[in-house]
C-alpha positions as CSV (number, residue, x, y, z in Angstrom):
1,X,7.3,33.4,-0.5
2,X,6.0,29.8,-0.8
3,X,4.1,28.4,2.1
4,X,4.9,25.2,3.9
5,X,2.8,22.2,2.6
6,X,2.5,20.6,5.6
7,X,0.8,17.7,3.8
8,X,2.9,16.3,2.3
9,X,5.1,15.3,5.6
10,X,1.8,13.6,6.7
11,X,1.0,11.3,3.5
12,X,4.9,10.3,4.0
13,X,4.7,9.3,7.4
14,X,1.0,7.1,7.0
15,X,2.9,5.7,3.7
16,X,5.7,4.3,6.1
17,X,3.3,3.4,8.8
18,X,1.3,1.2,6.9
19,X,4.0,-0.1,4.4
20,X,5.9,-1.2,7.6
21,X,3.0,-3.1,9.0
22,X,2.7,-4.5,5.5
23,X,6.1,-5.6,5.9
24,X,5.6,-7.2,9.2
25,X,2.5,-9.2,8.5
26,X,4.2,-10.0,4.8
27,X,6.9,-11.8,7.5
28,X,4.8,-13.5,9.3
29,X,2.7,-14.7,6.4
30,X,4.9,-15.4,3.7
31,X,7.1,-18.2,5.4
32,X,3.9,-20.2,5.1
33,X,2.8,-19.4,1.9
34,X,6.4,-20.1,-0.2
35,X,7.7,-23.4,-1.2
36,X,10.4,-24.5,0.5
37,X,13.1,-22.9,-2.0
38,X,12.1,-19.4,-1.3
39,X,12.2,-19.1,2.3
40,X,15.3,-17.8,1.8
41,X,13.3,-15.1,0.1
42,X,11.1,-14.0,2.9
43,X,12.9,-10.9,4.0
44,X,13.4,-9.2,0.8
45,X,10.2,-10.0,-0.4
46,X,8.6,-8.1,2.5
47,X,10.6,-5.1,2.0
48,X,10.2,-4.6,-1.7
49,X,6.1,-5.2,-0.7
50,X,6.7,-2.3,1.8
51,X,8.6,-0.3,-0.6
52,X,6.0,-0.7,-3.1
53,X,3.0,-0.2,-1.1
54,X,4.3,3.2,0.7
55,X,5.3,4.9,-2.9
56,X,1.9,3.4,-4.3
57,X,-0.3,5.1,-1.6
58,X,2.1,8.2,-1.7
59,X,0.8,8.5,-5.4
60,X,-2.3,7.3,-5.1
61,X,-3.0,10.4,-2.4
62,X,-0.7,12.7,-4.4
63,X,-2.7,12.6,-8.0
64,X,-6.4,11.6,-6.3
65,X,-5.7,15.5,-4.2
66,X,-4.1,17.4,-6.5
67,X,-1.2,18.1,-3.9
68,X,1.2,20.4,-5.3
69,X,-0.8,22.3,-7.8
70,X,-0.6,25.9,-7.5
């Protein structure tokens, strides 16, 4: 019987925690950074920096640890 990697439920979780705060401070920073015509643009470029920061660290922590290897 395989054991429970616990691990893996913890990288998840800190990936979301931090790519949500990325998000947050990408929404409060980004308004002043982008010309007028991408304003507009705020929101979804805050999420799509989220999304990519949370499955970058989730790989970053998976192939740096070797999770996953028997």
């Amino acid at each position: 019987m395989r054991r429970n990697n616990w691990k893996k439920y913890i990288i998840i979780l800190i990936a979301f925690i931090v790519g949500l705060v990325a998000n947050l401070a990408a929404r409060a920073i980004l308004p002043r950074l982008l010309p007028a015509g991408l304003q507009a643009w705020t929101g979804l470029l805050a999420t799509l920096l989220e999304i990519v920061i949370s499955v970058g660290i989730i790989l970053i922590i998976i192939f740096t640890n070797h999770i996953g290897e028997d």
